[in-house]
C-alpha positions in Angstrom: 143.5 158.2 175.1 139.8 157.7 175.8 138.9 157.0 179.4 136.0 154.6 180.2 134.5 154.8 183.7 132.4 151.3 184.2 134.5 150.1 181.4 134.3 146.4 182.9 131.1 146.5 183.4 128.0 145.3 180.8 127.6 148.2 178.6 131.1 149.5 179.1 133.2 146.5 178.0 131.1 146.6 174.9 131.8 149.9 174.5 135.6 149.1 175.2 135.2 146.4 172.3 133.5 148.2 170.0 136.2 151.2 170.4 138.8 148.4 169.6 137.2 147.0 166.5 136.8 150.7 165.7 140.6 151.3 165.5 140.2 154.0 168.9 141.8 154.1 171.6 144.3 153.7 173.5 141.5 152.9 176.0 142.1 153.4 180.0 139.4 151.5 182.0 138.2 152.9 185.5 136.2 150.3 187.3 136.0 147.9 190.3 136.4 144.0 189.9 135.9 142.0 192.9 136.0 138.2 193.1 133.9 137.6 190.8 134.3 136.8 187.1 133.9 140.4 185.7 137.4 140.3 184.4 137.0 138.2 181.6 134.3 140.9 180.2 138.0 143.0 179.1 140.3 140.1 178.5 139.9 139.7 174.9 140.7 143.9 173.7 143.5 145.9 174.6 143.6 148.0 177.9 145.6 150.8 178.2 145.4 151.2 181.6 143.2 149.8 184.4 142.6 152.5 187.1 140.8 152.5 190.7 138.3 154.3 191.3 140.1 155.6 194.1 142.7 156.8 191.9 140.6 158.3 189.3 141.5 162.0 190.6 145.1 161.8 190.9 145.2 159.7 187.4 143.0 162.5 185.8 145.5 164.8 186.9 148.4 162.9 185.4 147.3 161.9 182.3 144.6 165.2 181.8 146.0 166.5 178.8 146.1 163.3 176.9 142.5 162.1 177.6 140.5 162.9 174.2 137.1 161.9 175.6 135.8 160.5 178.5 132.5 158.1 178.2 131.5 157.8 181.5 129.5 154.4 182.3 129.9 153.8 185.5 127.5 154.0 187.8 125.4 152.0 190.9 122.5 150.8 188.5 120.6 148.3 190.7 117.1 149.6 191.2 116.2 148.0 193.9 120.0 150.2 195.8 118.7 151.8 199.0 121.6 153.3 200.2 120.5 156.8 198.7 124.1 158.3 200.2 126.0 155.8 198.4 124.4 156.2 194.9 124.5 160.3 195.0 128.1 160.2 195.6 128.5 157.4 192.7 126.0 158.7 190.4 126.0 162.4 190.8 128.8 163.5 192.4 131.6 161.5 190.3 129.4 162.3 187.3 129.7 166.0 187.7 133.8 165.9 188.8 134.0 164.1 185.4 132.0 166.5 183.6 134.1 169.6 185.3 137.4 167.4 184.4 136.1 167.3 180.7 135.4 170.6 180.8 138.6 171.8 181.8 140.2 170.0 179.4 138.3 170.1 176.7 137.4 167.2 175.8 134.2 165.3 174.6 131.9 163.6 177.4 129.6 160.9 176.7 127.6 159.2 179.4 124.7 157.1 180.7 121.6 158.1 181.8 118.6 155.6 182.2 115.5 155.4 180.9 114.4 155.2 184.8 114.4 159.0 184.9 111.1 158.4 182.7 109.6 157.4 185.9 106.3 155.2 185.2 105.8 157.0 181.7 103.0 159.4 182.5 104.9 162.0 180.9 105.9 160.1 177.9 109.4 158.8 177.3 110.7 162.1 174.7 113.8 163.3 175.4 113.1 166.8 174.5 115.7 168.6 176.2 113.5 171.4 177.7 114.4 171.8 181.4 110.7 172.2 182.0 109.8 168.8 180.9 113.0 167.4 182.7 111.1 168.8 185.7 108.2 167.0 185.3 109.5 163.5 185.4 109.3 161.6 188.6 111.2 158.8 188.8 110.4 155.9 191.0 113.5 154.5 192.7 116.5 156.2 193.7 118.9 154.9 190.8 116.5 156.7 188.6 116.3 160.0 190.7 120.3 160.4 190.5 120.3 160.2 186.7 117.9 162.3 186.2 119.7 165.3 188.3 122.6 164.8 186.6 120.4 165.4 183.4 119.2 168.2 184.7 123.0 169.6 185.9 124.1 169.4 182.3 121.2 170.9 180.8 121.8 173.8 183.3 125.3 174.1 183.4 125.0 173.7 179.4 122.6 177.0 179.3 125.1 178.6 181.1 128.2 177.9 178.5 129.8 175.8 181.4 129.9 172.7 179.3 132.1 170.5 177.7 132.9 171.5 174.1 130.8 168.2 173.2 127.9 166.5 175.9 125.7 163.7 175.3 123.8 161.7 177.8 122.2 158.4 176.8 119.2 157.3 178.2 119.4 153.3 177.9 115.9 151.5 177.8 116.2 148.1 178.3 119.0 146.4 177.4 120.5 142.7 176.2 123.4 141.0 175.3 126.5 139.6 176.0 129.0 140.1 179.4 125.9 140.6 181.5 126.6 137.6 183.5 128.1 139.6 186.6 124.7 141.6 186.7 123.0 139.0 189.2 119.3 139.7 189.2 119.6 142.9 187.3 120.4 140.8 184.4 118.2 141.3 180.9 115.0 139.2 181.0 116.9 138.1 178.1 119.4 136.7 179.7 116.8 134.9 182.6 114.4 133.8 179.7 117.0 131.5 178.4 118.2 130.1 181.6 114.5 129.2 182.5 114.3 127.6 179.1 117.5 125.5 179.1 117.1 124.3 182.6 112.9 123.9 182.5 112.1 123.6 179.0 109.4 126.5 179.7 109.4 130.4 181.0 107.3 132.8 183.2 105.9 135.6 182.9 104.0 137.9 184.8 100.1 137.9 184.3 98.6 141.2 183.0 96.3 143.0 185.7 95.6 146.0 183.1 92.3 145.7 180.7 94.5 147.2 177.8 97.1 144.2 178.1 97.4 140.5 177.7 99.0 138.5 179.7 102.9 138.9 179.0 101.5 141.7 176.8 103.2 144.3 178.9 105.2 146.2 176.3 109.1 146.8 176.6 111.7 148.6 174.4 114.3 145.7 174.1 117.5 146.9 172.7 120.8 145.2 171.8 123.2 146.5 173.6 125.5 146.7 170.5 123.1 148.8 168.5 123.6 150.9 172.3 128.1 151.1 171.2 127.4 152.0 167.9 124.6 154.9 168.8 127.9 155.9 171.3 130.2 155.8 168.4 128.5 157.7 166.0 128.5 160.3 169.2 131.7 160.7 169.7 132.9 161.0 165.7 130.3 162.7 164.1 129.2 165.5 167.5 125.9 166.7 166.5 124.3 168.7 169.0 125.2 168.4 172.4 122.3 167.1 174.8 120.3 164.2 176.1 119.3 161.2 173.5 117.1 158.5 174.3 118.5 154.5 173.4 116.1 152.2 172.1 114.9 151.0 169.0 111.6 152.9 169.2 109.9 150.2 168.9 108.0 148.9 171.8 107.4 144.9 172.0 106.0 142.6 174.4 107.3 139.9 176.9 105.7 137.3 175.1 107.4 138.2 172.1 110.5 138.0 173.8 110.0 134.9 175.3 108.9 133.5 171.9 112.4 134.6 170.6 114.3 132.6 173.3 112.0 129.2 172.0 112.7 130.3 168.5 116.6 130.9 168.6 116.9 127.6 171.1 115.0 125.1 168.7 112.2 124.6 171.6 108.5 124.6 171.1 106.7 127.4 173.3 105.5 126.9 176.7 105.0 129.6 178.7 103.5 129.9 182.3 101.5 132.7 183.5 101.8 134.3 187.2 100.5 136.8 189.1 102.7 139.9 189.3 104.0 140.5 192.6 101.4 142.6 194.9 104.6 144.9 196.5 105.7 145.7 192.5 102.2 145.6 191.2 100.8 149.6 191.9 104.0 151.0 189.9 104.5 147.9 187.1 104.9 149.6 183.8 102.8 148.1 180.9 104.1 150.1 178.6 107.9 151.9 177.4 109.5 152.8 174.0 112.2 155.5 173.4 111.3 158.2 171.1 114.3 158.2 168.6 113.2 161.2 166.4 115.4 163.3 167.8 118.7 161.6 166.8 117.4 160.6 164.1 116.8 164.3 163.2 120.6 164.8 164.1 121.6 163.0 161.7 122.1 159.3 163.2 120.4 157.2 160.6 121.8 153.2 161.9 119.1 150.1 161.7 119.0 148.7 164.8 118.8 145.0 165.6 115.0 143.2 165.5 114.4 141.4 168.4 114.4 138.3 166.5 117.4 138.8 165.3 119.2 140.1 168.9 118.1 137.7 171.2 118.7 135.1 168.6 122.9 135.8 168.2 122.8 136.3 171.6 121.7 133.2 172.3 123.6 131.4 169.4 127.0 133.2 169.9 127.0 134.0 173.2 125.0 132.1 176.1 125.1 128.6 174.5 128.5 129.0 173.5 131.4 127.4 175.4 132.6 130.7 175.7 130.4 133.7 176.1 132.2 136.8 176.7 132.6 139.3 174.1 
């Protein structure tokens, strides 16, 4: 059995999927559904088991020895969360139960880290696994801050042979594509782009207040989130080297590109207005982010990723302005 934690959310039910098109499983799914429609994100692929999160301790216990890997997605992973309290125990306390758990049992963990530990990119965005580089990042909200001290538990606890007998942590940039919809305003600009086009016939996007950068120039790395279940995937069959591995496409492009895309995949001609980025956001806005992929390249993961032509395009054609756009 694998076990997915967040498996109802956005990247986690496309994990779930892609493990069912994959032939794995059975899959149990650990996450919290409310009133809202994040159901129909699992109601197409099978589901083992649906637990609580409350529960997750005394089902761990029932069903430990027939848990094969645990990919552990769930998380608080609003940025703009204040209740610092709320998002240790969620983020770093469950994460490192999960990792003892997997430890204990012997069994393969896989889980998401952000590239918000990256902070405002000073320090670059490599993930050399180094504990002295992992230091010098300074992330700038507390979602960011509890992701990175997990990263730096299981890069401790690792050096000290108190690890699972396979670890990887994946630091997601930013990511699109389908069963988002639950996400509110953390939704992909993809996601908003399109909206803003179908209801407006044009987009905006934030002015650029650094010399270096156009406006709608600021530079992102856009990746689909099923290039994200496939990266996952790979992990869990092939296990290279344990550690933590960036999630991008290593290729950095702008919001105008992006934009452009949206036009381009919805048969509309460009229009796009410019505005000033907010002053409260505008001292820590980030011009500039791309994942370094060498290293999992180097470990063998050798997968093309989705342009982001080609992304925002199916996810606009098969998805959003579908009758029915859950994977």
């Amino acid at each position: 059995m694998i076990l997915v934690t967040g498996g109802a959310g956005f990247i986690g039910s496309n994990l779930v999927a892609g493990l069912a098109q994959a032939g794995l499983g059975p899959v149990a799914v650990c996450d919290v559904f409310g009133h809202d429609e994040k159901w129909k994100n699992l109601a197409k692929h099978p589901v083992h088991e649906v637990v609580d999160p409350g529960d997750l301790p005394d089902f761990l216990k029932r069903q430990g020895s027939s848990i094969d890997a645990v990919f552990h997605m769930g998380a608080i992973s609003a940025t703009t969360e204040t209740d610092v309290d709320l998002i240790m125990r969620t983020n770093l306390t469950l994460s490192q139960a999960l990792w003892r758990f997997c430890l204990q049992a012997g069994c393969p963990m896989i889980y998401a880290s952000s590239a918000a530990t990256y902070g405002d990119g000073s320090q670059g965005f490599s993930d050399d696994n180094d504990a002295a580089a992992l230091a010098a990042l300074r992330p700038l909200n507390p979602y960011g801050w509890s992701k990175k001290l997990f990263d730096d538990f299981a890069i401790a606890e690792a050096a000290k042979g108190n690890a699972p007998p396979f670890w990887a942590g994946l630091k997601f940039f930013n990511v699109y594509g389908p069963n988002e919809y639950h996400k509110g305003g953390q939704r992909s600009v993809a996601h908003q782009l399109f909206e803003q086009v179908r209801d407006t016939g044009q987009v905006r996007l934030f002015k650029s207040h650094h010399p270096d950068y156009g406006d709608g120039g600021q530079l992102r790395d856009f990746v689909h989130v099923d290039d994200c279940v496939k990266l996952m995937i790979w992990l869990l069959r092939e296990r290279p080297g344990s550690g933590v591995y960036n999630c991008g496409t290593g290729k950095a492009r702008s919001f105008k590109d992006l934009a452009l895309a949206a036009f381009a995949a919805m048969g509309r001609d460009p229009k796009i207005d410019f505005v000033d980025t907010p002053e409260a956001i505008r001292r820590h806005y980030q011009y500039f982010t791309e994942a370094d992929m060498s290293r999992v390249r180097s470990a063998g993961y050798d997968a093309n990723v989705m342009s982001l032509e080609d992304g925002v395009a199916g996810y606009i054609k098969d998805f959003l302005a579908s009758d029915d756009p859950y994977r």
